[in-house]
C-alpha positions as CSV (number, residue, x, y, z in Angstrom):
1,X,-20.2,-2.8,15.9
2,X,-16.4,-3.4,15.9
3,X,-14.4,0.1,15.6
4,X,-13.1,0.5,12.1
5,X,-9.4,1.7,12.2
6,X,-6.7,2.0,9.5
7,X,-3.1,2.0,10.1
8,X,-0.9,3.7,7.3
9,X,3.0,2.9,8.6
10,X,5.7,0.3,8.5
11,X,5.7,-3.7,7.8
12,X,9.2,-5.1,9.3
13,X,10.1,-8.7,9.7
14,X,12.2,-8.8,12.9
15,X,15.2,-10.7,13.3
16,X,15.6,-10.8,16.9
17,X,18.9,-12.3,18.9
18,X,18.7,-13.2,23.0
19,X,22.0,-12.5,24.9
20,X,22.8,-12.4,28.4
21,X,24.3,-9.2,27.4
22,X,24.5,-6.9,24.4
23,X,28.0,-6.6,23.3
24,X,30.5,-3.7,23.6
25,X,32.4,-2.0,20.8
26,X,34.5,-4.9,18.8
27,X,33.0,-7.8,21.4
28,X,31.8,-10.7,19.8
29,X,29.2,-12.3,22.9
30,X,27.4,-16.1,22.0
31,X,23.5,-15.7,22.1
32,X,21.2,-17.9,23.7
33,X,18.6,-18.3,21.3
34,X,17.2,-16.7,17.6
35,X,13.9,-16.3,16.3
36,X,12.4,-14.2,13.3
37,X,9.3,-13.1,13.5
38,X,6.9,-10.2,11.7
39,X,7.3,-6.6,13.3
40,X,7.1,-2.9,12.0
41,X,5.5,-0.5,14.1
42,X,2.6,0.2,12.1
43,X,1.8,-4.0,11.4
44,X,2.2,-4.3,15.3
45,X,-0.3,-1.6,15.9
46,X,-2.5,-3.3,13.3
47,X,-2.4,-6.9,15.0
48,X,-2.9,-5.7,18.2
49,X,-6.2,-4.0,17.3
50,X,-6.9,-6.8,15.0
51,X,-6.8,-9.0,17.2
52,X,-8.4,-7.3,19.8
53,X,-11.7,-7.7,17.2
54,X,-11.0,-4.4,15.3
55,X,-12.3,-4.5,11.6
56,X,-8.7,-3.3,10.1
57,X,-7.2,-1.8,7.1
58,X,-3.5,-1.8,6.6
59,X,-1.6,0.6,4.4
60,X,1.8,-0.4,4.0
61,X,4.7,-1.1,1.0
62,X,6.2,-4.2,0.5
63,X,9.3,-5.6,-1.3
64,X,9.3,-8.5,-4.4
65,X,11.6,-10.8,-1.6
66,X,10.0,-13.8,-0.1
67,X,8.9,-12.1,3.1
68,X,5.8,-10.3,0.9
69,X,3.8,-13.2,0.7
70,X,4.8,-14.1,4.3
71,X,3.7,-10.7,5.6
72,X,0.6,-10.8,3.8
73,X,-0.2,-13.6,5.1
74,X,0.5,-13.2,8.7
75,X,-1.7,-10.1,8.5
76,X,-4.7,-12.3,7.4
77,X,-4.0,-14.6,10.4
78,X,-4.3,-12.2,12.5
79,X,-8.0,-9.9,11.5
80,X,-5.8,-7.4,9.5
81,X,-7.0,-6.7,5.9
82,X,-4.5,-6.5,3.3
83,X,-6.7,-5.3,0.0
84,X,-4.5,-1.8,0.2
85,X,-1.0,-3.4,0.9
86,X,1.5,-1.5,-1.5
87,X,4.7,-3.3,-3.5
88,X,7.8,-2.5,-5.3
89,X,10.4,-4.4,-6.2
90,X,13.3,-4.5,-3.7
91,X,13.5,-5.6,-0.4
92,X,11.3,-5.7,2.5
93,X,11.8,-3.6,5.9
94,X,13.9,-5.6,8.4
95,X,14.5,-5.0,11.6
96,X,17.7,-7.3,13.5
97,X,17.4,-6.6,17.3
98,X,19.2,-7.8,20.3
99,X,17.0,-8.4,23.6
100,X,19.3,-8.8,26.8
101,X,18.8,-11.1,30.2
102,X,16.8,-7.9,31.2
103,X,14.1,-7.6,28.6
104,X,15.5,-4.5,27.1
105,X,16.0,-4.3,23.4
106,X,18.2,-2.6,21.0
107,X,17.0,-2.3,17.6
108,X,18.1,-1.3,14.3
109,X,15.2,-0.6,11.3
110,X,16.5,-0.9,7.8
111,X,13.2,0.6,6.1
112,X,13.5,-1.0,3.0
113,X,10.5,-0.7,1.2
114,X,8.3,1.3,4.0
115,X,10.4,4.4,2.2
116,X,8.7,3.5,-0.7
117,X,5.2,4.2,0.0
118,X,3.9,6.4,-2.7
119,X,1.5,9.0,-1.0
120,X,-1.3,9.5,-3.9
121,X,-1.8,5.5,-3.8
122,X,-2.3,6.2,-0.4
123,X,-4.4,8.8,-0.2
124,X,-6.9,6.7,-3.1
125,X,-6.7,3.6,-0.4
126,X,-8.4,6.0,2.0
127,X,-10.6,7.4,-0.2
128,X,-11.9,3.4,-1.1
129,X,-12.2,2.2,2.7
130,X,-14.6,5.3,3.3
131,X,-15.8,6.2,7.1
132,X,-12.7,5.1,9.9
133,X,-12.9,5.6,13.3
134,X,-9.5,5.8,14.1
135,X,-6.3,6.4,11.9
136,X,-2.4,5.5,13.2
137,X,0.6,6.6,12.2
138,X,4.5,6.3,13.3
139,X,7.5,7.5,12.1
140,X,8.3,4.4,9.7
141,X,7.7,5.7,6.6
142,X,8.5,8.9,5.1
143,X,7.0,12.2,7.0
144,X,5.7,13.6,4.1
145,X,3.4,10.9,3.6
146,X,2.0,11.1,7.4
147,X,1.3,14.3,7.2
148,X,-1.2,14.4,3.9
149,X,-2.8,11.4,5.0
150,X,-3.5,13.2,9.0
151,X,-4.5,15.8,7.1
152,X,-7.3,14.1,4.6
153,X,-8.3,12.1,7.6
154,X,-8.7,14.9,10.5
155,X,-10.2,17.2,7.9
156,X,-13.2,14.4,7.6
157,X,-13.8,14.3,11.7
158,X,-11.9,11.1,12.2
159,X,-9.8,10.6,15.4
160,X,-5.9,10.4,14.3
161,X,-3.2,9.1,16.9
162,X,0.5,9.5,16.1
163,X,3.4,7.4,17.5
164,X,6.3,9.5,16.9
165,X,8.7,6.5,16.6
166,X,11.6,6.2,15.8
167,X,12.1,9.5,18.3
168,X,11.7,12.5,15.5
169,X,10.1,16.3,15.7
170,X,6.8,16.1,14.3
171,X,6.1,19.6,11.8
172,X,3.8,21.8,13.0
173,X,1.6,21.0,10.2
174,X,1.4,16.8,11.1
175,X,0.2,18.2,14.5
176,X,-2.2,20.2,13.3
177,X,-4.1,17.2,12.1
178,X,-3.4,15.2,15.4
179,X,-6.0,13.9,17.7
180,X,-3.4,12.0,20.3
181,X,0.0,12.4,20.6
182,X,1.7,9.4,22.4
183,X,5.6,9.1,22.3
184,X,7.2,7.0,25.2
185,X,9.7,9.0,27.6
186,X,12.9,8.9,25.2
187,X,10.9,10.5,22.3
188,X,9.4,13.0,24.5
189,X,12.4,14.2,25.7
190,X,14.2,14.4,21.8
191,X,10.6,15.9,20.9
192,X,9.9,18.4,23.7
193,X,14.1,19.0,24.4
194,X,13.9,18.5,28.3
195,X,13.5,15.3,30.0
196,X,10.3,13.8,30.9
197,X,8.3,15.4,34.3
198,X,4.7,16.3,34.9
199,X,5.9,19.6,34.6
200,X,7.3,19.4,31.1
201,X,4.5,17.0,30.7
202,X,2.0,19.9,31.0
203,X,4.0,22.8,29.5
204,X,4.4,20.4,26.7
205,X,0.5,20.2,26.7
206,X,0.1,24.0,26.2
207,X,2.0,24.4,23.3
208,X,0.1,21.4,20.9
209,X,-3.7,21.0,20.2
210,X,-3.0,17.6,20.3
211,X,-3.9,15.5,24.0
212,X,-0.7,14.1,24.8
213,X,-0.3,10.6,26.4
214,X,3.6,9.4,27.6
215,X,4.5,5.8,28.1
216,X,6.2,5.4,30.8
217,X,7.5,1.3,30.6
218,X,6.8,-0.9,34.0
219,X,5.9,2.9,35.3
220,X,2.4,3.0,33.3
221,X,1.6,6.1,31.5
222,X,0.9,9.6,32.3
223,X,-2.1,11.9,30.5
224,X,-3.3,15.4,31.2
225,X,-6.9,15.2,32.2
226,X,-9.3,17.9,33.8
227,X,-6.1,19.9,33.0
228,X,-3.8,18.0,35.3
229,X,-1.1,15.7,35.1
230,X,-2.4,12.2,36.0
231,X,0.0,9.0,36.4
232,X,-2.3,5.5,35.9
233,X,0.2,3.0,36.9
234,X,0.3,-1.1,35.8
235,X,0.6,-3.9,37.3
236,X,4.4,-5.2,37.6
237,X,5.5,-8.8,36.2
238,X,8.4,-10.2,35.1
239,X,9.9,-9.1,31.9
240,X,11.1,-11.3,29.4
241,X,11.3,-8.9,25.9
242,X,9.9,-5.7,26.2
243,X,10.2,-5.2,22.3
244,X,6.6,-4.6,20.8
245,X,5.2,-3.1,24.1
246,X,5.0,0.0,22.8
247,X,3.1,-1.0,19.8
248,X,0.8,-3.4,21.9
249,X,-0.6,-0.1,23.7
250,X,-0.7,1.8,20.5
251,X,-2.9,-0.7,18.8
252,X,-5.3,-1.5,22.1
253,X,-5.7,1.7,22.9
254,X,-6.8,2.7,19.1
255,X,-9.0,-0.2,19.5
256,X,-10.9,1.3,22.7
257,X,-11.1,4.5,20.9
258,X,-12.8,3.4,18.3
259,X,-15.3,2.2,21.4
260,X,-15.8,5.5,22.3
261,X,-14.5,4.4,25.9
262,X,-13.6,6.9,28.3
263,X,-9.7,7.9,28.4
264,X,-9.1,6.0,31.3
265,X,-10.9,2.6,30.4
266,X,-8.6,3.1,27.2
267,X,-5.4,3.6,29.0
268,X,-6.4,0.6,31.0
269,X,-6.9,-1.7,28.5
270,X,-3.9,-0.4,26.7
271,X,-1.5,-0.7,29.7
272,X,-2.7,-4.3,30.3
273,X,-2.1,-5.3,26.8
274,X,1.1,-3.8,26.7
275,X,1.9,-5.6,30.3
276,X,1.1,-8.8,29.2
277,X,3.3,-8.6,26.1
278,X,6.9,-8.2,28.0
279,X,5.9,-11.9,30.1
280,X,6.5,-13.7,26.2
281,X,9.3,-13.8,23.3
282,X,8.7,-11.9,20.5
283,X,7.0,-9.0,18.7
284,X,3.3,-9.5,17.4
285,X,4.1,-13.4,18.8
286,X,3.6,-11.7,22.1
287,X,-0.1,-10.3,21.8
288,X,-2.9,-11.5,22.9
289,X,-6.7,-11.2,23.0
């Protein structure tokens, strides 16, 4: 049977320009190209997996503007249900982001609605999916709402993974109710308050409950395992837009969780999805099976 996995986080729709390079302070540069495209960490997450085969349940809040039905629709087209998808009237999250001649991306999230989220509806959307495998959360929508919802699920044995993006500290209490911790190496340094090394890695390690996986970009991804620090690198291709990676190994490796594959066979399938996703344009454009 397919893993059953529910993401509770953020629906964006990106607005993405291409430059050679990202301007300076009161520069005005010409881009190369435009495209807008559906993005949010949590939706990403939710694609990936869905795609992947996943049977998944997104919790999210949307706005009253045009890109509700849009979203809602993309989400179908892609294996993600949508019979727990919040609204309010307002605006949608949107996210503009410049991606340079490099690959790398700048982004700025206006939450919009994803601040919205109202926790009991939440917690009653849970209650009505019944037995998960796997539950994600980010850093998207309110803290508050993260932490009940970790809490309710980790309380009833189900395996809880937490992106903690946009870089923020976690409370003690959300980590409590964390199964796997997985920031990339900018948010582990603003988390942990020294920069990224196997030996911060594994100090790190010691002071959460949680088992801690780092992103490390074109580098792969390091993991304590047989309490050491292991490095499982990825293969190296060109990039063209790194934005979504992230979110590509989020989603694939909740997806081989939900398997019940070992951590590396995870990691791997995780690392190759995210890999493939920085050789094309886009966001959830970018994934596939």
């Amino acid at each position: 049977m397919n893993p059953k996995i529910c993401i509770v986080g953020s629906a964006n729709i990106d607005q993405i320009a291409y430059v050679e390079k990202t301007p300076a302070d009161g520069e005005t540069v010409f881009g190369n190209s435009y495209q807008m495209g559906f993005g949010g960490k949590g939706a990403n997450q939710a694609v990936m997996a869905g795609i992947l085969g996943a049977e998944v349940y997104m919790v999210c809040c949307l706005g009253s503007d045009v890109y509700k039905d849009m979203t809602i629709e993309n989400f179908k087209k892609n294996n993600v249900k949508t019979d727990y998808i919040q609204t309010v009237k307002g605006s949608s999250g949107v996210a503009p982001i410049w991606v340079d001649s490099s690959g790398q991306n700048r982004i700025i999230v206006i939450p919009g609605a994803n601040d919205l989220i109202n926790t009991e509806q939440t917690l009653n959307s849970l209650e009505a999916i019944g037995k998960i495998d796997v539950l994600v959360g980010q850093f998207e929508i309110p803290m508050n709402v993260t932490e009940l919802v970790f809490e309710y699920a980790f309380n009833k044995g189900v395996q809880t993974i937490l992106n903690p993006a946009p870089a923020n500290k976690p409370t003690k209490k959300l980590l409590q109710s964390t199964s796997w911790f997985i920031p990339n190496e900018i948010e582990f340094e603003e988390i942990f308050g020294a920069p990224f090394n196997e030996e911060n890695l594994f100090n790190f390690s010691g002071e959460i409950d949680s088992k801690i996986i780092v992103t490390l970009g074109e580098k792969g991804c390091a993991f304590i395992n047989n309490g050491k620090v292991e490095i499982l690198g990825t293969k190296h291709v060109t990039a063209i837009d790194t934005t979504g990676a992230g979110d590509a190994f989020v989603g694939a490796f909740s997806y081989a969780l939900g398997l019940n594959l070992s951590i590396v066979e995870s990691l791997q399938l995780a690392l190759e999805k995210a890999t493939d996703s920085v050789t094309r344009k886009g966001t959830q454009s970018s994934y596939k099976n």
